[in-house]
ZADO-1210 file (C-alpha; in nm, 4 decimals, padded with zeros to 6 digits):
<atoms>
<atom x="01.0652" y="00.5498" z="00.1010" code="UNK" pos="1"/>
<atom x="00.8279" y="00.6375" z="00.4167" code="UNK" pos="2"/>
<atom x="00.8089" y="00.3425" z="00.5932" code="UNK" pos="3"/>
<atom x="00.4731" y="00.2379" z="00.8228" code="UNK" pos="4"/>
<atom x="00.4592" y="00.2893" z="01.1732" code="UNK" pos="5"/>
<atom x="00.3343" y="-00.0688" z="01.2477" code="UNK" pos="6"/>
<atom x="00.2770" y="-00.4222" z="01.1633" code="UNK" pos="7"/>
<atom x="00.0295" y="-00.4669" z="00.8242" code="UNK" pos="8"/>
<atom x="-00.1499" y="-00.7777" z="00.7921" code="UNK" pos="9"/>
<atom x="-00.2483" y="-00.8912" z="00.4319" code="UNK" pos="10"/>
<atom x="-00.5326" y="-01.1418" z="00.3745" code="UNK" pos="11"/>
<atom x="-00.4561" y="-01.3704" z="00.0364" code="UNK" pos="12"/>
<atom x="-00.7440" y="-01.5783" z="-00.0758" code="UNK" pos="13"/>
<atom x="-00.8432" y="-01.7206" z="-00.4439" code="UNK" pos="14"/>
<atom x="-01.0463" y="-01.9290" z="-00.6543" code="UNK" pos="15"/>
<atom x="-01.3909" y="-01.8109" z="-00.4892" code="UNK" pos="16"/>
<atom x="-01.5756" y="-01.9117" z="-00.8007" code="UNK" pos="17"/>
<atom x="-01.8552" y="-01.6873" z="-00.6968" code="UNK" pos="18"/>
<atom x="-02.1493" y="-01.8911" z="-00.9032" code="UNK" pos="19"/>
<atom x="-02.5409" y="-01.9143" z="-00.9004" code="UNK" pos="20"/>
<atom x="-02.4593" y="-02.3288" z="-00.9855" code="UNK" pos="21"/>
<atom x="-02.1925" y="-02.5324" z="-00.8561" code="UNK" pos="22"/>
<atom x="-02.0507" y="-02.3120" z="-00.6164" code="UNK" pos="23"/>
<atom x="-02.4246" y="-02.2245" z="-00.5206" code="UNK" pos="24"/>
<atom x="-02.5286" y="-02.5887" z="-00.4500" code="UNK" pos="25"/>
<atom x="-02.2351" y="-02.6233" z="-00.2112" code="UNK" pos="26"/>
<atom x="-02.3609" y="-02.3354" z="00.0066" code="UNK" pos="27"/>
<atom x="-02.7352" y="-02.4484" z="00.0104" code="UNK" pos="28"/>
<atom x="-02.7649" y="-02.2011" z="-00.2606" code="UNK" pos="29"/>
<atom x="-02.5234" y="-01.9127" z="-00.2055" code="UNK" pos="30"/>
<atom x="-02.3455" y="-01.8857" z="-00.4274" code="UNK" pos="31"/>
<atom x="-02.1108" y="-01.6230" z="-00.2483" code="UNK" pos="32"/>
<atom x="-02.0975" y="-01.7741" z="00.0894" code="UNK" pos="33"/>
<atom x="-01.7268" y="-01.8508" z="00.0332" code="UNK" pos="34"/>
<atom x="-01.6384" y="-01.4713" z="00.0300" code="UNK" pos="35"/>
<atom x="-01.8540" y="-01.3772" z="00.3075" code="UNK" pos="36"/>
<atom x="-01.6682" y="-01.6064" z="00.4924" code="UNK" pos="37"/>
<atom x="-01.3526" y="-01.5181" z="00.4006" code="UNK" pos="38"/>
<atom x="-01.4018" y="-01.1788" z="00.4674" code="UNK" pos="39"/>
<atom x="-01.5438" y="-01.2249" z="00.7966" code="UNK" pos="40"/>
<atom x="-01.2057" y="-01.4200" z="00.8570" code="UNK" pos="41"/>
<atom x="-01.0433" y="-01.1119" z="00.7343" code="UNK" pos="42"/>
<atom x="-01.2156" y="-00.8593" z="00.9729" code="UNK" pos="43"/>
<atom x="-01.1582" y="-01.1146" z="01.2841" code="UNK" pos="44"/>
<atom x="-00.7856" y="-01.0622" z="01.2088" code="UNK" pos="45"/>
<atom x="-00.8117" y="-00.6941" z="01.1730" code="UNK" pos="46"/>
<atom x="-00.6737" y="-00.7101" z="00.7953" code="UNK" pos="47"/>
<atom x="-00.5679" y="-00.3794" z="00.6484" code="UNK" pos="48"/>
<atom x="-00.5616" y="-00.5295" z="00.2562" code="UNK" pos="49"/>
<atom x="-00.7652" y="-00.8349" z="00.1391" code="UNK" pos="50"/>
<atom x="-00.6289" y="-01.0112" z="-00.2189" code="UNK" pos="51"/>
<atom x="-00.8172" y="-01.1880" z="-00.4291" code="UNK" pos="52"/>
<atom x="-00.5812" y="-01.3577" z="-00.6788" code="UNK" pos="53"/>
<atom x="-00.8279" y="-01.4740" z="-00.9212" code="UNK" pos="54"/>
<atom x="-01.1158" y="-01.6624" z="-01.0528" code="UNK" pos="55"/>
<atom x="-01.3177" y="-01.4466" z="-00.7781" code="UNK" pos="56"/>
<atom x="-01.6371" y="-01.5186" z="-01.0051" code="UNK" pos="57"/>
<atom x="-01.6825" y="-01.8396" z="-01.2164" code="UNK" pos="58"/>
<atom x="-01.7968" y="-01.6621" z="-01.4846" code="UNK" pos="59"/>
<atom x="-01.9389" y="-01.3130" z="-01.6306" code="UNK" pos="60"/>
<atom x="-02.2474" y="-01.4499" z="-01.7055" code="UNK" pos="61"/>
<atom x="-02.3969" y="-01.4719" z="-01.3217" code="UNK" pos="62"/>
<atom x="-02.7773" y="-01.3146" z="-01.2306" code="UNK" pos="63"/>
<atom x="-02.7840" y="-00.9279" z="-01.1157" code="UNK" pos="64"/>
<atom x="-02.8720" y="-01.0771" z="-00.8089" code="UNK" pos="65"/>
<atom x="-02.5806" y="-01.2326" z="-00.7207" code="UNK" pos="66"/>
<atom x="-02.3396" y="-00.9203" z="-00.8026" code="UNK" pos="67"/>
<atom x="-02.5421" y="-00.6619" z="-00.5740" code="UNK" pos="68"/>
<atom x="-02.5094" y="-00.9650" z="-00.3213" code="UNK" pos="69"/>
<atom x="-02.1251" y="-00.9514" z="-00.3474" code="UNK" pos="70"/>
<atom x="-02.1089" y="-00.5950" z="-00.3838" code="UNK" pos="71"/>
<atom x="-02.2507" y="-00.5665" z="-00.1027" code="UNK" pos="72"/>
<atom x="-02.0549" y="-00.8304" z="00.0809" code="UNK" pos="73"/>
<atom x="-01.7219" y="-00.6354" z="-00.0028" code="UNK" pos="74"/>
<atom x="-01.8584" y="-00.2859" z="00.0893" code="UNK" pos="75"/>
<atom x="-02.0191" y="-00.3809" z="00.4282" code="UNK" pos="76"/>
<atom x="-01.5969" y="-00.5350" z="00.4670" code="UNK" pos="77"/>
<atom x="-01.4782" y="-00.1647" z="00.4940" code="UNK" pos="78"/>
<atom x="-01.1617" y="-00.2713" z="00.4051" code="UNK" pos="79"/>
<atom x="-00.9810" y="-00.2521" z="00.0676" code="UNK" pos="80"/>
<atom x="-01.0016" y="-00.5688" z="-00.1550" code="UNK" pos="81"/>
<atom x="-00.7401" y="-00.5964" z="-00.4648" code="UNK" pos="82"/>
<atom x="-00.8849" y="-00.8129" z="-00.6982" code="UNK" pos="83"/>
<atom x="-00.6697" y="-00.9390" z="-01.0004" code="UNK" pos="84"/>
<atom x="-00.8914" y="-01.0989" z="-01.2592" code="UNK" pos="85"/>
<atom x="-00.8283" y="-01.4551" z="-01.3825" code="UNK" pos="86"/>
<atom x="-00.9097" y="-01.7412" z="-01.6500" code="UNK" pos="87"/>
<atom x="-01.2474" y="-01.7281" z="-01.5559" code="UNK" pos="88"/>
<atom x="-01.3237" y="-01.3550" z="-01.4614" code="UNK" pos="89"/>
<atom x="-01.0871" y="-01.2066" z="-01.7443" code="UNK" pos="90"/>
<atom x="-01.0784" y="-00.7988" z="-01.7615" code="UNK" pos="91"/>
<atom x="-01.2360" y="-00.8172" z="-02.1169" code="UNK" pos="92"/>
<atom x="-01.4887" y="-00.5428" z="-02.2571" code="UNK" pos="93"/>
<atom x="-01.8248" y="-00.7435" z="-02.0905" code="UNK" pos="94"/>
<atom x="-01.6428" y="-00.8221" z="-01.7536" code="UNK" pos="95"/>
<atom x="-01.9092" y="-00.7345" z="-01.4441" code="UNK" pos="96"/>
<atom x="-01.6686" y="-00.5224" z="-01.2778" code="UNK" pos="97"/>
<atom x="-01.6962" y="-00.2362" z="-01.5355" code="UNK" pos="98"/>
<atom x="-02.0198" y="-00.1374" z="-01.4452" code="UNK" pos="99"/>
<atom x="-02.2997" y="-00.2177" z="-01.2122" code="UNK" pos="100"/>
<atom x="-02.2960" y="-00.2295" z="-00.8502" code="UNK" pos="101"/>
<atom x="-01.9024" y="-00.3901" z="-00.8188" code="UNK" pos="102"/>
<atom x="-01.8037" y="-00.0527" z="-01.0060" code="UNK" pos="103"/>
<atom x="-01.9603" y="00.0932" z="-00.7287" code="UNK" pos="104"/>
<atom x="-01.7758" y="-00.0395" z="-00.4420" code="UNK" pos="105"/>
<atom x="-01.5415" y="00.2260" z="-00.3483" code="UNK" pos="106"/>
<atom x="-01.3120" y="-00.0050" z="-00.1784" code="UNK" pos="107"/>
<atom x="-01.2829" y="-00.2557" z="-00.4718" code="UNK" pos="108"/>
<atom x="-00.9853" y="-00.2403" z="-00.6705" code="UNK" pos="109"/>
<atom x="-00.9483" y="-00.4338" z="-00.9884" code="UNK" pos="110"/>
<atom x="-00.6649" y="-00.4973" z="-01.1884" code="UNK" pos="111"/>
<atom x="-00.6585" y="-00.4854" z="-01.5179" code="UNK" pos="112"/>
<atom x="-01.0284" y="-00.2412" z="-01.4633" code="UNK" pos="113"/>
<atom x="-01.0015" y="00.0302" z="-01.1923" code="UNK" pos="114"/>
<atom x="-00.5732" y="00.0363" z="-01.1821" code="UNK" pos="115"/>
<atom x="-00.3756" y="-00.0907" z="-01.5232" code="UNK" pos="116"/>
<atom x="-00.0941" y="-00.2885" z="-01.2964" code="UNK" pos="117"/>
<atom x="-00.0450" y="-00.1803" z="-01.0115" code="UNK" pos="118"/>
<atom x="-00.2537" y="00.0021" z="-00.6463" code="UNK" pos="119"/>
<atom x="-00.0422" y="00.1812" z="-00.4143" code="UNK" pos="120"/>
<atom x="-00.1243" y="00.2311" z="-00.0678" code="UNK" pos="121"/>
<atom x="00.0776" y="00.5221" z="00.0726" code="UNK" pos="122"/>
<atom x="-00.0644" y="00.5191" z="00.4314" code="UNK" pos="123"/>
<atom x="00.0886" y="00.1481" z="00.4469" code="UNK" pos="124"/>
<atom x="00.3831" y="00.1903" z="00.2068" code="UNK" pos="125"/>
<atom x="00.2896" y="-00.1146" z="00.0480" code="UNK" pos="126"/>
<atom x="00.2066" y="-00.1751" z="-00.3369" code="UNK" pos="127"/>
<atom x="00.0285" y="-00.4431" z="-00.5041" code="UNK" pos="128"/>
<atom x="00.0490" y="-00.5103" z="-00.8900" code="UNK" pos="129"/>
<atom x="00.0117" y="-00.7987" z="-01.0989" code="UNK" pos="130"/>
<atom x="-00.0738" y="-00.8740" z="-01.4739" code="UNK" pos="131"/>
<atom x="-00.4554" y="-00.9804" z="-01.5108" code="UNK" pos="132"/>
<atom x="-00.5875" y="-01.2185" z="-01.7135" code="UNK" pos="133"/>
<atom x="-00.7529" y="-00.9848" z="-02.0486" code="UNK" pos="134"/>
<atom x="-00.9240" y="-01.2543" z="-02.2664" code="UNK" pos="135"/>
<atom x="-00.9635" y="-01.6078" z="-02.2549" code="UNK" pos="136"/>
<atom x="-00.6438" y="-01.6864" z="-02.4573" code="UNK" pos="137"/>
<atom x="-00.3079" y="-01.8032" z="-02.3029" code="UNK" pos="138"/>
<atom x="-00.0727" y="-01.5442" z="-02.1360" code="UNK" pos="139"/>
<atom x="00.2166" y="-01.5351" z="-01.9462" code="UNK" pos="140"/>
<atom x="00.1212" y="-01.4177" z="-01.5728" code="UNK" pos="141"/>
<atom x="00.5106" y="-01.3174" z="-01.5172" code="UNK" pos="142"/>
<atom x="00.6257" y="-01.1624" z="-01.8272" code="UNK" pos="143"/>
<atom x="01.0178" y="-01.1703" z="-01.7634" code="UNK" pos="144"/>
<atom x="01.0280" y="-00.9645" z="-02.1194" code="UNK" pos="145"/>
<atom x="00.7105" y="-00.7183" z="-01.9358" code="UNK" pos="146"/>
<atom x="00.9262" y="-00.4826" z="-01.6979" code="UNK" pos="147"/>
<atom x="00.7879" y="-00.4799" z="-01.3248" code="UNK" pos="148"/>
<atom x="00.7292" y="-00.2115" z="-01.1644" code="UNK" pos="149"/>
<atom x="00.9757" y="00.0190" z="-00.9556" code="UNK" pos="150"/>
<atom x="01.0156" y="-00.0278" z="-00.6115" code="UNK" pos="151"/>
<atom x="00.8628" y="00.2791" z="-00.4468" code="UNK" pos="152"/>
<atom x="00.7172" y="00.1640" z="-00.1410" code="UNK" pos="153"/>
<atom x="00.8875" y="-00.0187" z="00.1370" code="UNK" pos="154"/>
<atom x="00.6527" y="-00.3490" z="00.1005" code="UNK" pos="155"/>
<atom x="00.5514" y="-00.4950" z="-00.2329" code="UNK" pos="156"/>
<atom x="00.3142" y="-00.7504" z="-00.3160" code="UNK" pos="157"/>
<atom x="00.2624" y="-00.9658" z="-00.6681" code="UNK" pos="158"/>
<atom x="-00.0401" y="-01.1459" z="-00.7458" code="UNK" pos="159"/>
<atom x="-00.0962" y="-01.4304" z="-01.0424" code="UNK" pos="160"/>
<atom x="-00.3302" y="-01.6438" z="-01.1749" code="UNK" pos="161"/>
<atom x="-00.1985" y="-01.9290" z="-01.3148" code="UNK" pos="162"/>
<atom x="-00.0413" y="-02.2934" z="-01.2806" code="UNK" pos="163"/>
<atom x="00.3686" y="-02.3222" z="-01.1335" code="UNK" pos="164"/>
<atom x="00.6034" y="-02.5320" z="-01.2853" code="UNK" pos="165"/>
<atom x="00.9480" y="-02.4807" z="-01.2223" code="UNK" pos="166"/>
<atom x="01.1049" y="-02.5127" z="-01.5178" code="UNK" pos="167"/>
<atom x="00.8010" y="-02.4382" z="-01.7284" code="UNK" pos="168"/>
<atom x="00.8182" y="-02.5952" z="-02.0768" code="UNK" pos="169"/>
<atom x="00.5401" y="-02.3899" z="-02.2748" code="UNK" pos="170"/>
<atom x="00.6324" y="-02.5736" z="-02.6664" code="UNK" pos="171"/>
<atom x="00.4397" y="-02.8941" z="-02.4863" code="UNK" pos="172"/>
<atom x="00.0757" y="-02.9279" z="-02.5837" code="UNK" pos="173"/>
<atom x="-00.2273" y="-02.7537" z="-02.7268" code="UNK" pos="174"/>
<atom x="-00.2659" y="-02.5336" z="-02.3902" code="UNK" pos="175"/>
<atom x="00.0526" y="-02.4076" z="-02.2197" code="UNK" pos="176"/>
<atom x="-00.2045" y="-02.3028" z="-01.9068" code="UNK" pos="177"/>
<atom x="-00.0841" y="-01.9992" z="-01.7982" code="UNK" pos="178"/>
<atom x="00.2465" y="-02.0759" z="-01.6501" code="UNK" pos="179"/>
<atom x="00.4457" y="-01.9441" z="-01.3772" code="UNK" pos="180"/>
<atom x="00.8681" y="-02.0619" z="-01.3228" code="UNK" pos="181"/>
<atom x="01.1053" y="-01.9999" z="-01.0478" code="UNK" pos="182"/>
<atom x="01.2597" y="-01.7459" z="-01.2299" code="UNK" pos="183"/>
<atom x="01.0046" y="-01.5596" z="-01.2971" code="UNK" pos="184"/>
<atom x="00.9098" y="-01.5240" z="-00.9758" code="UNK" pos="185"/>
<atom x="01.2374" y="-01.4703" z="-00.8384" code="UNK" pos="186"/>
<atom x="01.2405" y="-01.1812" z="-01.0421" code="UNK" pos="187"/>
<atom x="00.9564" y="-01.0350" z="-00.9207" code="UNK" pos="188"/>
<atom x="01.1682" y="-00.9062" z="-00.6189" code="UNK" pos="189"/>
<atom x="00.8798" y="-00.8684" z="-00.4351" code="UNK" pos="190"/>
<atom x="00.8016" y="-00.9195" z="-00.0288" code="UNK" pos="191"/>
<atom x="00.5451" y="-01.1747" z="-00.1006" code="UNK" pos="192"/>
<atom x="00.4118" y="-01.3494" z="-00.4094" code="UNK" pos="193"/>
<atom x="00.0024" y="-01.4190" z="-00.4134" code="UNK" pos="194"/>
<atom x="-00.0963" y="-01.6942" z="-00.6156" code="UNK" pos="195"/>
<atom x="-00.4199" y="-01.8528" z="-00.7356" code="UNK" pos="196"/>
<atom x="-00.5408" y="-02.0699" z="-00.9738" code="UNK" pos="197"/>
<atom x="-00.4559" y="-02.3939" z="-00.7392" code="UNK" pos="198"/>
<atom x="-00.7477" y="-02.5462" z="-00.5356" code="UNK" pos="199"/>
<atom x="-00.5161" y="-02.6411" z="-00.2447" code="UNK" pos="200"/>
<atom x="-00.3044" y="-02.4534" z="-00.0557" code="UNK" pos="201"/>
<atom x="00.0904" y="-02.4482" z="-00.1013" code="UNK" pos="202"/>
<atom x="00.4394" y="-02.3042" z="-00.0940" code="UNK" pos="203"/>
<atom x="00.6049" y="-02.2666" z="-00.4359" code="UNK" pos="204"/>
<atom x="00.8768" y="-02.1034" z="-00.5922" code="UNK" pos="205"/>
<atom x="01.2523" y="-02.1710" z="-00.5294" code="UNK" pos="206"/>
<atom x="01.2608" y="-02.0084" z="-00.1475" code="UNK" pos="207"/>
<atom x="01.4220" y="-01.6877" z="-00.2823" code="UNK" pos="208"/>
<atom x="01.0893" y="-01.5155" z="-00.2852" code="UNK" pos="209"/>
<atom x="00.7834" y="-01.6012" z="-00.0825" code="UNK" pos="210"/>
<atom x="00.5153" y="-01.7340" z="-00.2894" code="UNK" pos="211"/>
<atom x="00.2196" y="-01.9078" z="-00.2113" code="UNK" pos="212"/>
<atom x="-00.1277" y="-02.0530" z="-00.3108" code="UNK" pos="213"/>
<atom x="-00.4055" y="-01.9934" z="-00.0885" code="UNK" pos="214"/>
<atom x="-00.6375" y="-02.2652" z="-00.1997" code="UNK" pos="215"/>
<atom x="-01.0140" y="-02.2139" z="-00.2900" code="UNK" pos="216"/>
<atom x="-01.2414" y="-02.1225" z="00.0318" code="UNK" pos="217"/>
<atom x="-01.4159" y="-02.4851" z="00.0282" code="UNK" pos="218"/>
<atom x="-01.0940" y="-02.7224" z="-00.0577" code="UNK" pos="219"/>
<atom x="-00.8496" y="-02.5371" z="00.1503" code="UNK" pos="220"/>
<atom x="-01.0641" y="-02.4067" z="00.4332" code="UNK" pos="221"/>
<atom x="-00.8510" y="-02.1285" z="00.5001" code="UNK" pos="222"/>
<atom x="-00.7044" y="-01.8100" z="00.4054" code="UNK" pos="223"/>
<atom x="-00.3130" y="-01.7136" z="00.4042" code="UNK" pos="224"/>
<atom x="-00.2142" y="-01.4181" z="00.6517" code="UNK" pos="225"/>
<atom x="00.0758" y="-01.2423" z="00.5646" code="UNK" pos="226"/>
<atom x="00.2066" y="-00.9919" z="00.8399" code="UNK" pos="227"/>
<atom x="00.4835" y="-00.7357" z="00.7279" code="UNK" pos="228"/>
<atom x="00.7025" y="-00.6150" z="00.9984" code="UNK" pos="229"/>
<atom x="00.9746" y="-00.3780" z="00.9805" code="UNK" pos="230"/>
<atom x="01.1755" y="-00.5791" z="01.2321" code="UNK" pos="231"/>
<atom x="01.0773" y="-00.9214" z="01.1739" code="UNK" pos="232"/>
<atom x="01.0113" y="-00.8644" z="00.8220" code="UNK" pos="233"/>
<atom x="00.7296" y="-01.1202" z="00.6162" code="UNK" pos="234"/>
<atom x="00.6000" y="-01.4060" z="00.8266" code="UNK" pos="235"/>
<atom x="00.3077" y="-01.6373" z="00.6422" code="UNK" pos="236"/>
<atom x="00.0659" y="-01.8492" z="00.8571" code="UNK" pos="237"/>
<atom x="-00.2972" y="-01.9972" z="00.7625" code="UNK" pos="238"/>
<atom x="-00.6063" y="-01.8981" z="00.9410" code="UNK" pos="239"/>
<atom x="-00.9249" y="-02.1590" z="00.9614" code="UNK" pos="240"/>
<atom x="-01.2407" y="-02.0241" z="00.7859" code="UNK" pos="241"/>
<atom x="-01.5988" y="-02.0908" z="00.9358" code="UNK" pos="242"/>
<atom x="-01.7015" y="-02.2955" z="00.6347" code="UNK" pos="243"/>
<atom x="-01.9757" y="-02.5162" z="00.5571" code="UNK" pos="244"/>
<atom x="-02.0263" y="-02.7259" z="00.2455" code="UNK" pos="245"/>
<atom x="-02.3510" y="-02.8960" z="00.1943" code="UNK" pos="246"/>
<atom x="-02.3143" y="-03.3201" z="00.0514" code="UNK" pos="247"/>
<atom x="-02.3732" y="-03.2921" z="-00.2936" code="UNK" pos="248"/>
<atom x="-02.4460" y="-03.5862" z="-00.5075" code="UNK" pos="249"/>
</atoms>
């Protein structure tokens, strides 16, 4: 596998909730002020790869407005963004990011839309698949029974949506909640594990694999930084974002 001739920095956020209502009243009426700041975090670092690990809009019902706002917002990043649709934002037939300006943005990948599982960055060696959210029903984010994807790169990310138990019991109650074990993330084998579908920030997972929530922009206030290094291999740290929430009542 060809490896990269330097350090690659990853930028993990989730949980944007891009809205023209609650999100909106938080940000004096933007509702997408959470991703422009998180991608402003992500060019101060000099990210090569920004995640977005679901629930990246509240909804597919938000004014044209707002989506040429955020389309714009992600092309004006110049960096790749790998989105993985969640509960939310499912990859259904209606979902905003099969047409319109977001179909537009050539540096917008969705799961589930633009790539089935998986997008492969060859100058970085580094792949990035997942299994995104398709309807509104329950699903299991790591399929032990759906086969992963071949290692074929020398770094390789997974990305989720959904809540981590670690011994998830999904006979108990009406919704099982989309739910994500130890062992099903230890058999991801991958470098680093990208979670969302948490509010707050956290480590999770047995300690075999990396995996992490980032948090939501406004209740965590930062983003995760992953940095992949040939030598020193994965090392995970949190970077402050420039956030401001308006009192709301």
């Amino acid at each position: 596998m060809p490896l990269p001739s330097r350090e690659i920095i990853i930028v993990h956020s989730s949980d944007l909730h891009i809205d023209h209502d609650y999100t909106a009243r938080l940000h004096g009426g933007d509702g997408a002020a959470g991703l422009a700041c998180v991608l402003d975090a992500a060019r101060r670092i000099k990210a090569d790869v920004m995640i977005l690990a679901g629930d990246t809009f509240d909804s597919h019902r938000v004014p044209l407005t707002l989506i040429d706002r955020t389309a714009a917002l992600m092309t004006d990043a110049a960096l790749p963004i790998v989105l993985l649709p969640g509960n939310h934002d499912p990859a259904v037939d209606e979902a905003i990011y099969r047409g319109g300006a977001l179909a537009a943005v050539q540096n917008l990948f969705v799961i589930g839309v633009t790539h089935d599982e998986s997008v492969v960055f060859d100058s970085l060696s580094l792949e990035i698949w997942g299994r995104p959210h398709r309807d509104y029903t329950d699903m299991i984010p790591f399929d032990m029974q759906h086969q992963r994807p071949a290692r074929r790169t020398r770094w390789q990310i997974a990305v989720a949506h959904g809540h981590y138990q670690p011994a998830p019991d999904r006979s108990a109650g009406p919704r099982p909640s989309w739910l994500i074990g130890n062992a099903e993330i230890d058999a991801t084998g991958a470098d680093y594990v990208a979670l969302g579908h948490w509010n707050r920030a956290a480590r999770v997972g047995s300690g075999t694999v990396p995996a992490y929530y980032s948090g939501s922009p406004e209740y965590a206030g930062t983003i995760n930084v992953v940095r992949m290094n040939e030598a020193l291999g994965v090392a995970v740290t949190r970077a402050p974002l420039d956030i401001v929430r308006e009192p709301t009542d």
